[in-house]
Structure formats: C-alpha cells, structure tokens
C-alpha positions as protocol buffer text, in pm:
chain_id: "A"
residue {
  index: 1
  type: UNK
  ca { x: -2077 y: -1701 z: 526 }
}
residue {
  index: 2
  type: UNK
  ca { x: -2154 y: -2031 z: 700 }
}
residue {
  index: 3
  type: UNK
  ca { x: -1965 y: -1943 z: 1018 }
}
residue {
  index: 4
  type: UNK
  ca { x: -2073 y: -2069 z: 1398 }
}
residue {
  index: 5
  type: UNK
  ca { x: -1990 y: -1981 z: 1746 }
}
residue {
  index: 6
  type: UNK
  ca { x: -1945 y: -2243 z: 2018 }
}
residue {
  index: 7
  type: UNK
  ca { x: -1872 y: -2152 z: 2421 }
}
residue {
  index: 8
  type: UNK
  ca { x: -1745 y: -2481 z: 2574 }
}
residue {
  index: 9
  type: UNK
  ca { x: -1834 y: -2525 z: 2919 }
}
residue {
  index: 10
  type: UNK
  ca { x: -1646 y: -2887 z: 2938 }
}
residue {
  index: 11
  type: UNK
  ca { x: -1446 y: -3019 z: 2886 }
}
residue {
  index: 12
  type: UNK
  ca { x: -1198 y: -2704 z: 3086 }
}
residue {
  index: 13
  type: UNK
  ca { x: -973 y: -2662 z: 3262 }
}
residue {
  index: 14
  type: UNK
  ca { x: -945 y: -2525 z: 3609 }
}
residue {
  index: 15
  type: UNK
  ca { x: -649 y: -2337 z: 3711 }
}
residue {
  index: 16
  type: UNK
  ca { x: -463 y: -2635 z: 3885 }
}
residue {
  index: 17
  type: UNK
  ca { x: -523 y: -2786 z: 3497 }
}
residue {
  index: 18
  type: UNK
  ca { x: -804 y: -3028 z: 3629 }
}
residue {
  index: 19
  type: UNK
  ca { x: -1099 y: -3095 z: 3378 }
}
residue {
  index: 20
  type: UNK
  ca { x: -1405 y: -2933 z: 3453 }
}
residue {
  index: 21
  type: UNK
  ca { x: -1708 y: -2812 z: 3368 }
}
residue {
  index: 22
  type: UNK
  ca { x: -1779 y: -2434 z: 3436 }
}
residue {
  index: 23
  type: UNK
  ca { x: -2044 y: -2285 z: 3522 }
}
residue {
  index: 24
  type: UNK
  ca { x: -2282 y: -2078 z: 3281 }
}
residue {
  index: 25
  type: UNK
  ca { x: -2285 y: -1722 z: 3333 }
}
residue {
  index: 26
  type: UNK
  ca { x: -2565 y: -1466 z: 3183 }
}
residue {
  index: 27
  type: UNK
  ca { x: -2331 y: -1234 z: 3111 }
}
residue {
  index: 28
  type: UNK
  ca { x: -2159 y: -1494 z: 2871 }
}
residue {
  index: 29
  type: UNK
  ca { x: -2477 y: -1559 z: 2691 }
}
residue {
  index: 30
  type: UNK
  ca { x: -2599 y: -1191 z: 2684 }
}
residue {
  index: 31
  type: UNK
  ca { x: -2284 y: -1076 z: 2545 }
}
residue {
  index: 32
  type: UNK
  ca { x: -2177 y: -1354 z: 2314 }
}
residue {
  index: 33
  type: UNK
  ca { x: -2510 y: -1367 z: 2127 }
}
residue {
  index: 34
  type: UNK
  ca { x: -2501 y: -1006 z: 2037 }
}
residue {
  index: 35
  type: UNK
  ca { x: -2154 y: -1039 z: 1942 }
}
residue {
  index: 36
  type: UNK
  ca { x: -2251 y: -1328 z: 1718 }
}
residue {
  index: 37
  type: UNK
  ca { x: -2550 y: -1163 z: 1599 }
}
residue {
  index: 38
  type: UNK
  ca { x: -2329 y: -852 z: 1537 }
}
residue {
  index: 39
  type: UNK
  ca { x: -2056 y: -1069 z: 1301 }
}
residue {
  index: 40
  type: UNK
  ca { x: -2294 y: -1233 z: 1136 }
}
residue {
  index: 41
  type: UNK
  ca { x: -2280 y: -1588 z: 1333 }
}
residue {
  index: 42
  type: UNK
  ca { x: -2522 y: -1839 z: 1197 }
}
residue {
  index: 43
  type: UNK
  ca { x: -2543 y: -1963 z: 1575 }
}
residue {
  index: 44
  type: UNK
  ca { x: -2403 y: -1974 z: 1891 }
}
residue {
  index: 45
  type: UNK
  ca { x: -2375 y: -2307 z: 2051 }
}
residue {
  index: 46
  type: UNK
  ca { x: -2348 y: -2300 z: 2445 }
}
residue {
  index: 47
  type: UNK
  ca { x: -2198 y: -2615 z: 2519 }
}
residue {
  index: 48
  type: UNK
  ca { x: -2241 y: -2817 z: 2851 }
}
residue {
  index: 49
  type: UNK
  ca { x: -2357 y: -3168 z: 2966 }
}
residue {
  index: 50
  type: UNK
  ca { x: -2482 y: -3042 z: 3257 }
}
residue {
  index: 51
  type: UNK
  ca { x: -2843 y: -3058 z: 3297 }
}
residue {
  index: 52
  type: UNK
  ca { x: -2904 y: -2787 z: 3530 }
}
residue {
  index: 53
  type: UNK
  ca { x: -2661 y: -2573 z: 3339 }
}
residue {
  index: 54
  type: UNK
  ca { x: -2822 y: -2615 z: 3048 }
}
residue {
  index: 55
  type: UNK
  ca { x: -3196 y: -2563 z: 3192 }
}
residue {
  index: 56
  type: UNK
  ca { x: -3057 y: -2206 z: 3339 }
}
residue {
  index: 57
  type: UNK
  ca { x: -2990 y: -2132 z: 2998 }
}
residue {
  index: 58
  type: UNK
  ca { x: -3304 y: -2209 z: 2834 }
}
residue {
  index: 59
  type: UNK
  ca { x: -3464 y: -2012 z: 3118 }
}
residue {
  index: 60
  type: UNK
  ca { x: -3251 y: -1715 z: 3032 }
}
residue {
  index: 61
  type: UNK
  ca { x: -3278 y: -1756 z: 2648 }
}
residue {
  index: 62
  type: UNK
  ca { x: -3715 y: -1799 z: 2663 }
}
residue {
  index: 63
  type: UNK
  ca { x: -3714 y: -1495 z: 2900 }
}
residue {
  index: 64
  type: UNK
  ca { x: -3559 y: -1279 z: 2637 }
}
residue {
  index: 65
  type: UNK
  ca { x: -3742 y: -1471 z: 2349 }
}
residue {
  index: 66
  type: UNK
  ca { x: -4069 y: -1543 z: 2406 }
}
residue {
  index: 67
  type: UNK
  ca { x: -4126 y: -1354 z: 2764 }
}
residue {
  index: 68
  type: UNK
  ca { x: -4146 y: -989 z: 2852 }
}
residue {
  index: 69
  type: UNK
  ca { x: -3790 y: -940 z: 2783 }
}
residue {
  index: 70
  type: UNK
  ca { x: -3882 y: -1033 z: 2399 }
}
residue {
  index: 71
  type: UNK
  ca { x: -4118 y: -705 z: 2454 }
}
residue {
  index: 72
  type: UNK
  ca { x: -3897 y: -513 z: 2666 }
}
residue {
  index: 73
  type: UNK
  ca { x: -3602 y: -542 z: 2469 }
}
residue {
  index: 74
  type: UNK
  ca { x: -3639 y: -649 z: 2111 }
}
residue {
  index: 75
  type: UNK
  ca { x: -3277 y: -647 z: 2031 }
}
residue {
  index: 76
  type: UNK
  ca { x: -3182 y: -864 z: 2305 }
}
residue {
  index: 77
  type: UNK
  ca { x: -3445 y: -1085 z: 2141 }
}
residue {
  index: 78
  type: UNK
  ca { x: -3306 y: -1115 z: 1749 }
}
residue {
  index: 79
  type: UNK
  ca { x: -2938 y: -1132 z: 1920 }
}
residue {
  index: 80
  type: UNK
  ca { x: -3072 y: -1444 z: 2184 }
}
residue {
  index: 81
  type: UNK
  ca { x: -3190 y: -1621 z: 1834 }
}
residue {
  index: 82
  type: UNK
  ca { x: -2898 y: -1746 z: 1732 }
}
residue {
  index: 83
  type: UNK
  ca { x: -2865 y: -1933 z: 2067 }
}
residue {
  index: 84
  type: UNK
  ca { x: -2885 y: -2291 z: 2064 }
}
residue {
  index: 85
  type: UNK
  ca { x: -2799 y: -2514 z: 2362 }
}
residue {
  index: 86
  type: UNK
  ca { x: -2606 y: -2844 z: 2341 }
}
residue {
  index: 87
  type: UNK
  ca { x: -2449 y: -3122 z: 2567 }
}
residue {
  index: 88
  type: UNK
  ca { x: -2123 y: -3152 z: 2355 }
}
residue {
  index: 89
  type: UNK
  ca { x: -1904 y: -2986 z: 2109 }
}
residue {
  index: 90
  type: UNK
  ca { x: -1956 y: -3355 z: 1875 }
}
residue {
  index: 91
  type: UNK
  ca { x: -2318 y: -3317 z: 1876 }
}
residue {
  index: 92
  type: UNK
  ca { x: -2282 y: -2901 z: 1878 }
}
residue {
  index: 93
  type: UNK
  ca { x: -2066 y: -3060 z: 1491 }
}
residue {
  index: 94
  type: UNK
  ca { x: -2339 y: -3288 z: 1442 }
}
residue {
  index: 95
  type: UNK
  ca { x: -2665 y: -2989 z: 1420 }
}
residue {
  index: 96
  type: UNK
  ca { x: -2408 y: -2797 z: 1224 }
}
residue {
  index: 97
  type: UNK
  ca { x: -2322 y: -3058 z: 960 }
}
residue {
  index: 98
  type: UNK
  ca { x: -2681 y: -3134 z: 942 }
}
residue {
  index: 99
  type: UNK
  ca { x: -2830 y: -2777 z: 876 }
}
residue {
  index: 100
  type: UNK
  ca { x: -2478 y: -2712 z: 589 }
}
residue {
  index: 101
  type: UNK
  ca { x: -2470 y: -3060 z: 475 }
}
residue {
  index: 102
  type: UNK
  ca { x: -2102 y: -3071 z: 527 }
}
residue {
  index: 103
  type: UNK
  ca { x: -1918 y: -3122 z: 837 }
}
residue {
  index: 104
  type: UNK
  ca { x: -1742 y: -2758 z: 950 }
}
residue {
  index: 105
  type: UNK
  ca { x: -1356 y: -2672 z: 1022 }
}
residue {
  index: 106
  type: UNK
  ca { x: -1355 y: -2642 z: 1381 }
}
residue {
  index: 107
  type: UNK
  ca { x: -1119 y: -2362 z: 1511 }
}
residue {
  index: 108
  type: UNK
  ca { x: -1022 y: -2342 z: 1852 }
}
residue {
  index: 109
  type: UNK
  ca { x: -900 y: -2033 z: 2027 }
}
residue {
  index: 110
  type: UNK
  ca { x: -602 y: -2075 z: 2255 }
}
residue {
  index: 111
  type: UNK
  ca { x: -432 y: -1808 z: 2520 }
}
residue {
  index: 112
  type: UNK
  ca { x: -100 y: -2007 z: 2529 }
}
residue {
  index: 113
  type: UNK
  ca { x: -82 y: -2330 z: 2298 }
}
residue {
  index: 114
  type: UNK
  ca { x: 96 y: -2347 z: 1995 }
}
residue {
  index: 115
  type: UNK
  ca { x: 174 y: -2617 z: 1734 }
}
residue {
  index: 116
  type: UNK
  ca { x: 141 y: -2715 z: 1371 }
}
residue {
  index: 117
  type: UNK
  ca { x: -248 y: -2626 z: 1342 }
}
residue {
  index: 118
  type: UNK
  ca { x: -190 y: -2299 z: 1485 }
}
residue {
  index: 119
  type: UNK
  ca { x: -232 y: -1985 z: 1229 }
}
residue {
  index: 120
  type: UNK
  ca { x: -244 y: -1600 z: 1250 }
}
residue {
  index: 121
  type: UNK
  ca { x: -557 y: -1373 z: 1264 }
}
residue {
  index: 122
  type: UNK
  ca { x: -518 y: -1303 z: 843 }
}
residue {
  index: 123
  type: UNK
  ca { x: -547 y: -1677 z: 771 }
}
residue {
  index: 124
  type: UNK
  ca { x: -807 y: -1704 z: 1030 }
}
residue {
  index: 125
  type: UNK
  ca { x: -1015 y: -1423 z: 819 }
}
residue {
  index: 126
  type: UNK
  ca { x: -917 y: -1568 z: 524 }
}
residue {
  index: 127
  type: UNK
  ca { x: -1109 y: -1922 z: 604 }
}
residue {
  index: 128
  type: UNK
  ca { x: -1440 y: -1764 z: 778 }
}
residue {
  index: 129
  type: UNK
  ca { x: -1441 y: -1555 z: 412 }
}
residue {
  index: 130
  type: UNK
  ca { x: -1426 y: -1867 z: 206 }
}
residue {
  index: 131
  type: UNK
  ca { x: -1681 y: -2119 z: 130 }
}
residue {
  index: 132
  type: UNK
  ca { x: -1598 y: -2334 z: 383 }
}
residue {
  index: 133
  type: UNK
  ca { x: -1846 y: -2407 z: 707 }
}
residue {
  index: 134
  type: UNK
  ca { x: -1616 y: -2284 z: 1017 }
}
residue {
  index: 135
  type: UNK
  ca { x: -1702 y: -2388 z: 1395 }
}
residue {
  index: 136
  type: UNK
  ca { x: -1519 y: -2153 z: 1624 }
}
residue {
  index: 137
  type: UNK
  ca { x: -1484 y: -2219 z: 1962 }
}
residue {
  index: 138
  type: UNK
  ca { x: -1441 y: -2066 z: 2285 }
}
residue {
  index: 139
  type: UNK
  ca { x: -1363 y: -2187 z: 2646 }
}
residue {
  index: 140
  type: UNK
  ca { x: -1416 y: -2094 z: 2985 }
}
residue {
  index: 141
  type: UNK
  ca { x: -1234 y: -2136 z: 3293 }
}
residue {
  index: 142
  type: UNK
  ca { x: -883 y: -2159 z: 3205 }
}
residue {
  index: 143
  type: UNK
  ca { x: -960 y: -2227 z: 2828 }
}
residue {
  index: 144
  type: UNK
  ca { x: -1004 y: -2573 z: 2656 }
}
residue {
  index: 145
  type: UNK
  ca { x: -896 y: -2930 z: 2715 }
}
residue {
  index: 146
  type: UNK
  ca { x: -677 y: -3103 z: 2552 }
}
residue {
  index: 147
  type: UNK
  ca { x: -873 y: -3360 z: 2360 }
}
residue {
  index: 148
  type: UNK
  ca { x: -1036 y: -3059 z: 2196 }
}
residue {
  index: 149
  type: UNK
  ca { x: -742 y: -2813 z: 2096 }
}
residue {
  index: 150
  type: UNK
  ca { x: -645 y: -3189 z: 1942 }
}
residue {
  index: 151
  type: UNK
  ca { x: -965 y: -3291 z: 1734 }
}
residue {
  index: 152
  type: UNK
  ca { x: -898 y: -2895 z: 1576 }
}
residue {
  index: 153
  type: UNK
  ca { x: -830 y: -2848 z: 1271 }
}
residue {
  index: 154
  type: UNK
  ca { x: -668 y: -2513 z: 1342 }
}
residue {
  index: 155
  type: UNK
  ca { x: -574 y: -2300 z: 1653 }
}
residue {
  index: 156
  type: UNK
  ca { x: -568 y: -1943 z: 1683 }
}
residue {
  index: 157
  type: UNK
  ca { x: -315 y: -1828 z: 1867 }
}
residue {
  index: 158
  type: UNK
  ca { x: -300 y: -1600 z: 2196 }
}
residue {
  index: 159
  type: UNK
  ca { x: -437 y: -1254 z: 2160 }
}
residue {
  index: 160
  type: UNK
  ca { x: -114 y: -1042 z: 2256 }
}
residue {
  index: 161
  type: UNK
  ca { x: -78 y: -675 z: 2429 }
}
residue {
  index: 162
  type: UNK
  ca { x: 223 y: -502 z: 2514 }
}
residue {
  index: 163
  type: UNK
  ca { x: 236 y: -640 z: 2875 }
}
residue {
  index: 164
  type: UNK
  ca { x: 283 y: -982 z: 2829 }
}
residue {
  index: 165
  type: UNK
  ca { x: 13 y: -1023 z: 3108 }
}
residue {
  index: 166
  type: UNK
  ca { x: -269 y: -1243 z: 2914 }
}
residue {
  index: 167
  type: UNK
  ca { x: -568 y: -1321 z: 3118 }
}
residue {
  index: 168
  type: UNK
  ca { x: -866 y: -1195 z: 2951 }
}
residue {
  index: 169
  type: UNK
  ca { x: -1250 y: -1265 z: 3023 }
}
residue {
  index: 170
  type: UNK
  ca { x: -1415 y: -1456 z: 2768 }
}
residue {
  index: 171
  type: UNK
  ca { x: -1599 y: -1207 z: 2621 }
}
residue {
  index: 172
  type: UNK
  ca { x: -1325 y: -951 z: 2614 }
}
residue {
  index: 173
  type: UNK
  ca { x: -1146 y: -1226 z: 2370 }
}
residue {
  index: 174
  type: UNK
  ca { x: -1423 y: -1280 z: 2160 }
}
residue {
  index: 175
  type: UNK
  ca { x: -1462 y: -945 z: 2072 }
}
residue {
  index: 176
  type: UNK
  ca { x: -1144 y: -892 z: 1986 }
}
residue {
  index: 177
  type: UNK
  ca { x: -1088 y: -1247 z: 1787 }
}
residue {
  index: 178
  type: UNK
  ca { x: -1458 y: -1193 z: 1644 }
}
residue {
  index: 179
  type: UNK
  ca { x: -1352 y: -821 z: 1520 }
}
residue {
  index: 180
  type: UNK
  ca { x: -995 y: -992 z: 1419 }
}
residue {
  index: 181
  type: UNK
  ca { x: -1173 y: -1180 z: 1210 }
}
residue {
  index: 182
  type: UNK
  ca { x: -1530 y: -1077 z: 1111 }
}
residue {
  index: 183
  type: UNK
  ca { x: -1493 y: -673 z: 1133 }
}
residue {
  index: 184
  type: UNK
  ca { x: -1525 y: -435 z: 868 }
}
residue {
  index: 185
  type: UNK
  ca { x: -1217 y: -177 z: 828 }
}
residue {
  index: 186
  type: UNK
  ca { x: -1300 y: 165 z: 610 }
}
C-alpha cells in the first residue's frame, strides 16, 4: 500500500471559525505515529509553518530516535520513524509525489461537511487497498479550512455514535477512521 498520514496544524479553524494555526501537542505525535506505524502508514506528515512548532517537534521526534528514549523505548522509536515534519500540506504532496513518482489522492476527514467528494468508510477502504498513492489528512482545532476540504479529492464523512454529540479528540478519530479503513476483521 502506498498510503500517508498528514496532521494539519494550519490552516484550522478555531471555534469562532477563524483560521489558525494550532498548536503541536506530544500526545498527537506519540499517538499518531504508532497508529500509523500500526496501519501500515508509509509516513506521517505533521504539518505547520510555524517555526517554533515545528522545532518542538523535531526535539520530540530526535529524543525518541536518536536519544535515550531510542534506548529506553525501542518501539516508540520504529513508530517515531515514520514522522516527517513539513511547513504545508502542498509541500507535505510534493515529498510524497517525489518518493511514489505520482502525485497522491488526498482525503480529508471531516466531522460535519458534506458534498459531492464525500464517500463512506467501504469506498474509503476500497481506495487505500488499490494501487493508488492516498494522502489522508487530519486537522486540529476545530478540523480543516476550507481551501483544503476544497483542493480534496474526497471527504470522509463524520464518524457517527448514537448520541448525535460529535466532538472527538484527534486521536480518538484517527483510530477509529484508521481501523475503518486499514483494520483487519477475522
């Protein structure tokens, strides 16, 4: 499979629907590269254009790759691998289309949009199966900008309980989307 992770940091939105850029969190980094490692993720791109955003990262990701967390914890280490660190979902395309040779579908996860581009969880699978290079992407904060959910060339849809209350971390929704879509059912 030739299948990649992104968590957008900007463009967000805040929760007055103001574009942003979040904040990195450890957790998110921790959490998503083991997921990705886990489903088989060629990489996870953590995506910001902030400079001291992205330098907490790479402090983070050498710790558990090169320093004594690569000893203490060697999992943490082969999970943190797939970690790459980017100023922009374009140039987050432009690494990926380099290393396939091919430029990837880029699917966007959404808690509340819906339109033409938007498809279920078995179509989802159905693509990341195929042949075809697939960019997934995540946001933070209250989930992705416009201009991105636009430049997609599909959009999952929300990730639906029985409540209708749908405010999940993003972790909790990328384990869920990534098992939707990646998991193996005996």
């Amino acid at each position: 499979m030739r299948f990649y992770i992104g968590l957008v940091h900007y463009p967000v939105y805040n929760k007055h629907y103001q574009k942003i850029a979040s904040a990195i969190t450890t957790f998110d980094l921790h959490d998503l590269s083991r997921l990705g490692r886990t489903y088989g993720a060629k990489g996870l791109f953590i995506i910001t254009p902030l400079e001291d955003q992205q330098g907490l990262a790479e402090r983070v990701v050498k710790h558990w790759r090169e320093g004594y967390g690569a000893k203490y914890n060697p999992d943490r280490k082969e999970a943190l691998g797939i970690v790459k660190i980017s100023p922009s979902i374009e140039a987050s395309i432009g690494d990926i289309t380099a290393e396939e040779g091919e430029p990837p579908l880029l699917i966007s996860t959404d808690a509340s949009r819906h339109d033409r581009r938007s498809m279920t969880y078995s179509k989802g699978r159905e693509i990341v199966h195929s042949e075809k290079v697939v960019f997934l992407i995540f946001g933070t904060a209250w989930g992705l900008a416009k201009e991105v959910i636009e430049q997609s060339d599909f959009i999952l849809g929300p990730i639906e309980g029985q409540t209708g209350y749908n405010h999940l971390s993003v972790r909790a929704a990328a384990a869920i989307i990534l098992d939707r879509l990646m998991g193996s059912y005996r």
